[in-house]
C-alpha positions, -999 to 999 in steps of 0.1 A, spaced: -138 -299 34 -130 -295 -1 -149 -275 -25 -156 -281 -58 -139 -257 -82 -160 -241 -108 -155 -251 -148 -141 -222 -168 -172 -230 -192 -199 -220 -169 -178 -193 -152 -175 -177 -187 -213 -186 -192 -221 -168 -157 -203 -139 -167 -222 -137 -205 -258 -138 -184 -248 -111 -160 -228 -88 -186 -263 -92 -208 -287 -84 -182 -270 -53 -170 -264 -43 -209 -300 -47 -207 -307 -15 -191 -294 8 -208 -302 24 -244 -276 41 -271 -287 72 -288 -293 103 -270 -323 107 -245 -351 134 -254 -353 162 -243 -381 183 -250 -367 222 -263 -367 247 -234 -394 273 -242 -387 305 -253 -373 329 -228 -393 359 -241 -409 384 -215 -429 392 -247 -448 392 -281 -441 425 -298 -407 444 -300 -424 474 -285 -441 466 -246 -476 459 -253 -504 485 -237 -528 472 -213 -556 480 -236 -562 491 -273 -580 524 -282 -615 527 -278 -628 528 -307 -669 524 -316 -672 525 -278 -655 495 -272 -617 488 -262 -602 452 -259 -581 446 -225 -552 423 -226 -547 399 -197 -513 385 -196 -517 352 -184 -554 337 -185 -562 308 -204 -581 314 -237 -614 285 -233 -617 259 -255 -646 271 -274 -636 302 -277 -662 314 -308 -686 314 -275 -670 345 -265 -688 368 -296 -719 359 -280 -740 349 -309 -762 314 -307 -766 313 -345 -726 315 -347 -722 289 -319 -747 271 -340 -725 268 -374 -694 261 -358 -714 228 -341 -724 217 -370 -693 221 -390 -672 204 -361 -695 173 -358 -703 165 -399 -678 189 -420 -658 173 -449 -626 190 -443 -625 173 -410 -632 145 -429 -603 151 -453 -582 153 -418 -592 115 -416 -559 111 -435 -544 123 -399 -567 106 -382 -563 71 -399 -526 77 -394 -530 80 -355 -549 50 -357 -520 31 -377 -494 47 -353 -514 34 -327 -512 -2 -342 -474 -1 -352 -470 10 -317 -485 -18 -303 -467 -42 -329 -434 -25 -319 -443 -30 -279 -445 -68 -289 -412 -71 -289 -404 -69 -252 -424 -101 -248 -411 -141 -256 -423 -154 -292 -440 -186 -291 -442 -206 -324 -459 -239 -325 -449 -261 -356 -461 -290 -369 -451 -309 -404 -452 -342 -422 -436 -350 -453 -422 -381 -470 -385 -377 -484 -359 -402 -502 -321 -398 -492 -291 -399 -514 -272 -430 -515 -238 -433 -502 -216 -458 -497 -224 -470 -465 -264 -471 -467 -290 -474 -506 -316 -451 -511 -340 -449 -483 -373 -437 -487 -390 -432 -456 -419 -405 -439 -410 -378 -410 -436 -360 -389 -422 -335 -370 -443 -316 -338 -418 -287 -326 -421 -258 -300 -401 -226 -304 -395 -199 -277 -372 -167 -287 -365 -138 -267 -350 -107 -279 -322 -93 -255 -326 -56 -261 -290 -48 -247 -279 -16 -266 -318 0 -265 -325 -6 -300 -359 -23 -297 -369 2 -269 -355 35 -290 -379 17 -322 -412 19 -298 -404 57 -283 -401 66 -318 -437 50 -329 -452 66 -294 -437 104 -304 -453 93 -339 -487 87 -324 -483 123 -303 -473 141 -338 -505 127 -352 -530 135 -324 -513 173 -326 -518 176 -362 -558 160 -358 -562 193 -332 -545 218 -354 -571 206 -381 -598 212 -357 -589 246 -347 -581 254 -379 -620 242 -390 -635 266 -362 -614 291 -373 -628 290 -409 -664 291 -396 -663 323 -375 -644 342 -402 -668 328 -427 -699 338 -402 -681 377 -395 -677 376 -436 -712 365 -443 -727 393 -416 -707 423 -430 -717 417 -468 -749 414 -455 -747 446 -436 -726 464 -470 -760 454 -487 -782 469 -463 -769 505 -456 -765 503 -499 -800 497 -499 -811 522 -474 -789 548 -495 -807 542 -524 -841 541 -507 -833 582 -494 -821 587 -534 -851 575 -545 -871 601 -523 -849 625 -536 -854 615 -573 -890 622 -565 -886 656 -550 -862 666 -579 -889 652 -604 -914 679 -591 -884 708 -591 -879 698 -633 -916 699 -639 -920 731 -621 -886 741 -639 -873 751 -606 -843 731 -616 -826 715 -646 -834 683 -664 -796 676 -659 -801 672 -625 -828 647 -628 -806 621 -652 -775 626 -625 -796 612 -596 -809 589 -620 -773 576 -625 -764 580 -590 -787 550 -579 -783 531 -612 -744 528 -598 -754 519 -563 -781 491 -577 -753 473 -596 -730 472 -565 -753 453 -549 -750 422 -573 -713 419 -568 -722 415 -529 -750 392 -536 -725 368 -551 -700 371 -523 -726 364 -500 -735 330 -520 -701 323 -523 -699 329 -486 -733 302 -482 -715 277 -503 -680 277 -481 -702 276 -452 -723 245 -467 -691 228 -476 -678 235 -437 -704 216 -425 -708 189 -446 -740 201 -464 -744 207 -502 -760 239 -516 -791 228 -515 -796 216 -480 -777 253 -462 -798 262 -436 -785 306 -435 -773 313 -402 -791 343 -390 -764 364 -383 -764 405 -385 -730 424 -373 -747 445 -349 -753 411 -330 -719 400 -328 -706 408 -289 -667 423 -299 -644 401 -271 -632 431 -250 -614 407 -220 -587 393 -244 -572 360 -226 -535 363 -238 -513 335 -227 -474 340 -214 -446 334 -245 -436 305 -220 -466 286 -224 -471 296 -262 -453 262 -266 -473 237 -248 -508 252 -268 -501 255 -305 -513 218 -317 -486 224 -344 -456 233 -323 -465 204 -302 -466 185 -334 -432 196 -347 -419 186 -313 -431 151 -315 -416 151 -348 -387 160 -336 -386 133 -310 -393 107 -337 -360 120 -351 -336 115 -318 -354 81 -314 -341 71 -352 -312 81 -340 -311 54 -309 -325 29 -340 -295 31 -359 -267 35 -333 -279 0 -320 -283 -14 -355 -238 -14 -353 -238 -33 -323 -242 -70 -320 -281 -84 -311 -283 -108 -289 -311 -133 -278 -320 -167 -260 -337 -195 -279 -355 -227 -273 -372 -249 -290 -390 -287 -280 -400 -313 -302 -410 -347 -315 -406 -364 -349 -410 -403 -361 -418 -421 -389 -459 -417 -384 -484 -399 -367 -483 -427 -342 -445 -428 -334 -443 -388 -337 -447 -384 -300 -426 -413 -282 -404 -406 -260 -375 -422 -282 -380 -390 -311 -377 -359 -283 -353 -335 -289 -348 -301 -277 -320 -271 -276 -316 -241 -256 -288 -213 -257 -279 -178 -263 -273 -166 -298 -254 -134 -309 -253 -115 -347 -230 -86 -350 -225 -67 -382 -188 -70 -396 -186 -55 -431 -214 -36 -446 -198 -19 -466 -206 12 -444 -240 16 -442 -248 10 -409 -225 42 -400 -245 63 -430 -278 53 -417 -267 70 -385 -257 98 -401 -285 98 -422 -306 102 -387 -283 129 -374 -289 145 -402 -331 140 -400 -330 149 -364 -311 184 -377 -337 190 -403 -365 184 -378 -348 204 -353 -349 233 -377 -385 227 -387 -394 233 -350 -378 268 -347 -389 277 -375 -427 267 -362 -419 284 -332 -411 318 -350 -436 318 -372 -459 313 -342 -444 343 -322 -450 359 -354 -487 351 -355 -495 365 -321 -473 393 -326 -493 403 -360 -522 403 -346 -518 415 -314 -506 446 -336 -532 444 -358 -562 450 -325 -541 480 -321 -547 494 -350 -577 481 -361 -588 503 -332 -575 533 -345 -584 528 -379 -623 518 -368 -625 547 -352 -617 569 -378 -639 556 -402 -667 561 -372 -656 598 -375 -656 595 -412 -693 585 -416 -711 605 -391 -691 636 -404 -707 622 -438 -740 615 -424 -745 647 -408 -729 670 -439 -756 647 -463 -783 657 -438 -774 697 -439 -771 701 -473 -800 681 -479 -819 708 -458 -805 739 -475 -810 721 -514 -850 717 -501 -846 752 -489 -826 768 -524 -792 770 -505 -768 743 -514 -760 733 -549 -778 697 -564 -745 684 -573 -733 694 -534 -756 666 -524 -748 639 -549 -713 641 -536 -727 641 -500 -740 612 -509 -713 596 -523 -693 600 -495 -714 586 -470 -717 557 -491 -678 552 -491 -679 559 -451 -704 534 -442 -687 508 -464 -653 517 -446 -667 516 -412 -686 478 -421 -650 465 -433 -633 482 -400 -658 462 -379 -656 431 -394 -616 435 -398 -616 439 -360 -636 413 -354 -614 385 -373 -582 398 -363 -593 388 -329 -604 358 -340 -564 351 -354 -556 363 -319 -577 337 -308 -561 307 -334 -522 324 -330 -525 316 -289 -543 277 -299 -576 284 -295 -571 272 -259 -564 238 -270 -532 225 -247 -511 193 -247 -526 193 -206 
């Protein structure tokens, strides 16, 4: 039996179909690849102890490897500071001012939608009428005559070289770089509160032991008032102490404006103006010091800081572009259709006599630009290069962070401590000369700089205690505040 041969026309055409379907699955540019994480055993150039120094009573234990929880401001134990930081993460203004991120994850969400169109068939329905004169020639006059035209139009995009497909990973990485940078703004909010909280607490406390200083000068103004009327000691004396508590009432105004300024940040924080602050009730003494410190591996550093994760995303962005333009120097390719009717009326429009249709493959490949197509690319090597630096350098810097204040407990330790020495060395040399001035052994001016000194001790020890306490909350914000891409 003899079979019919096949026409080199649809051989070739048979050949064009298969070559652009397999094309089809593959994509130019180079795949992601998310950076390998740090292979640091480590924080700090020296090996980290498994506790800090006691210091107050209390030492903080490290423990390599736990997961820091999500609300981690719980962990001070304080309602009224669990409280503030509620408040500030459901109204505060500064979240609101992170709507600028968040209306950009919803328009990355959008353009990534649009962008996933494009793997579907576009439908366009057209439908015109219009009355139209030709030129004369020599065959045929003028004519002038009416065409209604009712068409159908299918198009499908071939994505053979991945450009299409490189363009949507590119707006999904996009929408990933704006969610990380909405958490980063969140932990960055709680962080603000807490410090603001511990800030508030220890003015508040400065004010206190300032006031409690002056009260035991006052009863010694009084007892020294009796001495110069009996003229058991000098008038001098009296106008010294009269000073000394003069100087410690005006230190308590600059602290009374720190703490207003303190209310106000707070009020802005969570959304409230100065009139409407409701004072957290918050004294130091009440704030529980973390002593279980969560401290996540350098491995997994990368998958919790929101803004790592963000330059990451960014950084995917960048190889995607990349993809973009290495497909924009290859031809495009697509399959087209389109279905129609036209005549002379309404009436006639859609008879079987004016049908017309076409359907075929079409191709557009750039030929001289001039080079541009090869800059753009460049231009993208280039951007993924820049964003490649970017997210080293965020990596560092966070490294950085947790190695600071790791360091910093360490020493804050120390230092609390001896400023705890300091002021009950002070507090107990103020209370023995104290007895021997009532008693004719110790010299007035002995005391006043007793006095003075256990002023400048106490005030140490308040800015120890709240230093310690808000280097562990950067502890806390340098590991991501528990927030992870999981």
């Amino acid at each position: 039996m003899k079979t019919r041969s096949e026409s080199p026309l649809r051989r070739y055409r048979r050949w064009t179909v298969l070559c652009i379907v397999v094309a089809s699955g593959c994509a130019v540019g180079p795949d992601f690849v998310p950076p390998a994480p740090p292979d640091a055993q480590r924080y700090t150039h020296e090996s980290l102890p498994n506790a800090t120094d006691s210091a107050d009573g209390k030492a903080q234990h490290f423990m390599p490897g736990t997961k820091l929880v999500a609300n981690w401001w719980t962990l001070f134990k304080s309602e009224p500071l669990n409280a503030a930081v509620d408040q500030a993460l459901a109204h505060n203004p500064t979240l609101q001012a992170s709507l600028a991120s968040l209306a950009s994850l919803r328009q990355s969400q959008d353009l990534l939608r649009a962008g996933q169109g494009a793997y579907d068939p576009q439908v366009d329905a057209g439908l015109s009428a219009e009355r139209a004169q030709s030129a004369p020639t020599a065959q045929a006059p003028t004519t002038v005559f009416n065409l209604v035209t009712a068409s159908v139009n299918v198009s499908y995009a071939l994505d053979v070289f991945g450009g299409e497909r490189r363009s949507v990973e590119g707006l999904s990485a996009q929408v990933e770089a704006q969610r990380f940078l909405s958490a980063a703004a969140y932990l960055t909010i709680s962080a603000n509160v807490v410090n603001t909280c511990i800030a508030h607490a220890a003015y508040f406390a400065q004010m206190h032991a300032i006031e409690e200083l002056i009260g035991l000068e006052t009863e010694q103004l009084r007892s020294m008032e009796v001495q110069v009327k009996s003229g058991t000691a000098p008038y001098a004396n009296l106008l010294s102490q009269r000073s000394l508590i003069a100087g410690n009432l005006a230190l308590l105004a600059p602290l009374r404006q720190k703490v207003s300024q303190l209310n106000h940040l707070l009020g802005l924080l969570q959304g409230l103006r100065p009139d409407q602050i409701a004072l957290p009730d918050i004294a130091m003494d009440t704030l529980v010091l973390p002593t279980d410190i969560p401290l996540s591996l350098p491995s997994a550093l990368v998958r919790q800081r929101p803004d790592i994760l963000s330059a990451e995303a960014l950084l995917h962005v960048a190889s995607a572009n990349i993809g973009v333009a290495t497909a924009a120097q290859y031809p495009s390719f697509s399959l087209n259709a389109s279905y129609g009717s036209a005549g002379t009326s309404f009436g006639n429009a859609f008879g079987p006599e004016g049908r017309f249709w076409s359907i075929g493959p079409s191709m557009l490949a750039p030929l001289l630009n001039g080079g541009a197509l090869l800059a753009q690319k460049q231009s993208a090597v280039h951007a993924y290069e820049v964003q490649r630096a970017n997210y080293q350098q965020t990596v560092l810097a966070a490294f950085a962070q947790v190695a600071d204040a790791l360091n910093a407990l360490e020493h804050d330790a120390q230092t609390l401590q001896a400023q705890v020495n300091a002021r009950d060395a002070a507090n107990e040399a103020l209370h023995l000369l104290q007895v021997n001035l009532r008693s004719g052994l110790a010299a007035y001016v002995d005391v006043l700089s007793a006095d003075v000194q256990l002023h400048l001790a106490t005030i140490a020890y308040l800015q120890a205690l709240a230093q310690r306490h808000q280097d562990t909350v950067a502890l806390f914000v340098a590991l991501g505040g528990g927030w992870s891409k999981s």
